[in-house]
C-alpha angles and dihedrals in degrees: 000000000000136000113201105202090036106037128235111356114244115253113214131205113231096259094056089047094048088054088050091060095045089057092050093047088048094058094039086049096043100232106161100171084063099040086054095056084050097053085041089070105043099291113161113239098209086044100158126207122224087281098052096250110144131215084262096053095050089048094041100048093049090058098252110158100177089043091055098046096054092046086048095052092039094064096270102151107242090205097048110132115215116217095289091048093247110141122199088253089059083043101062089038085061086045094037092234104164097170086057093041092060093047089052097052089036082061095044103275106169103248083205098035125145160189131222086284095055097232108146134206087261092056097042087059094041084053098053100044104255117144102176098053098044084050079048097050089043092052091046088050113268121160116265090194105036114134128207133230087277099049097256124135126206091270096047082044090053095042089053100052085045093242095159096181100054090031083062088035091059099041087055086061106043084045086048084051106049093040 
């Protein structure tokens, strides 16, 4: 198999591929005793899967506090983008995960950051309905007016995914702001 922007792709005996998926599950489970031992031992902290997810995203994602925290103290980049250009932050705005989302922007995470499509962690939450999360991400600083590639703003991202309540969330201050 060949990767042509990588090289050759690495080819991995079965030990070294059933340790792989221990230290996925393990940030998928969020087992941080586990993923500890792992660290402790030269684990990477920013270790990707074959679709460019890190530890931190998977952790992240399913909501592990403890589990985010250790791989944040322990060097994990809160801002990398996985293959799809999704980042962790993007990731608890989609979950709705408010306590993960604080420790991501406490360890740098970017407010406005974004992948190749320009969606950003505020429109993520005013798509999905979560109004705690999108008045979070204002008062830490997120863009009100910040447009994605296509053009489209958190209110038109929140209209389109038929998020009522953000959608209404977001008009009252715009309407707040222009008055």
């Amino acid at each position: 198999m060949q990767d042509e922007a990588n090289g050759p792709a690495p080819q991995f005996d079965e030990e070294t591929l059933a340790l792989a998926a221990m230290v996925f599950q393990a940030a998928r489970g969020g087992d941080a005793v586990a993923m500890a031992d792992f660290l402790d031992k030269g684990l990477p902290p920013n270790l990707r899967n074959e679709k460019g997810d890190s530890l931190l995203m998977l952790a992240s994602y399913h909501g592990h506090v403890e589990l985010t925290e250790l791989l944040l103290k322990r060097g994990a980049d809160p801002s990398l983008v996985n293959d799809r250009g999704q980042t962790p932050l993007a990731g608890a705005a989609f979950k709705g995960e408010a306590g993960i989302a604080r420790l991501l922007l406490d360890h740098g995470a970017a407010i406005n950051g974004s992948g190749p499509d320009g969606r950003t962690p505020l429109m993520m939450a005013a798509m999905f309905n979560r109004t705690e999360m999108v008045d979070y991400f204002l008062e830490r600083g997120a863009d009100l007016n910040a447009r994605a590639a296509d053009g489209v703003d958190a209110l038109g991202a929140a209209r389109a995914m038929g998020a009522q309540e953000t959608a209404a969330q977001l008009e009252r201050l715009m309407a707040a702001k222009a008055g």
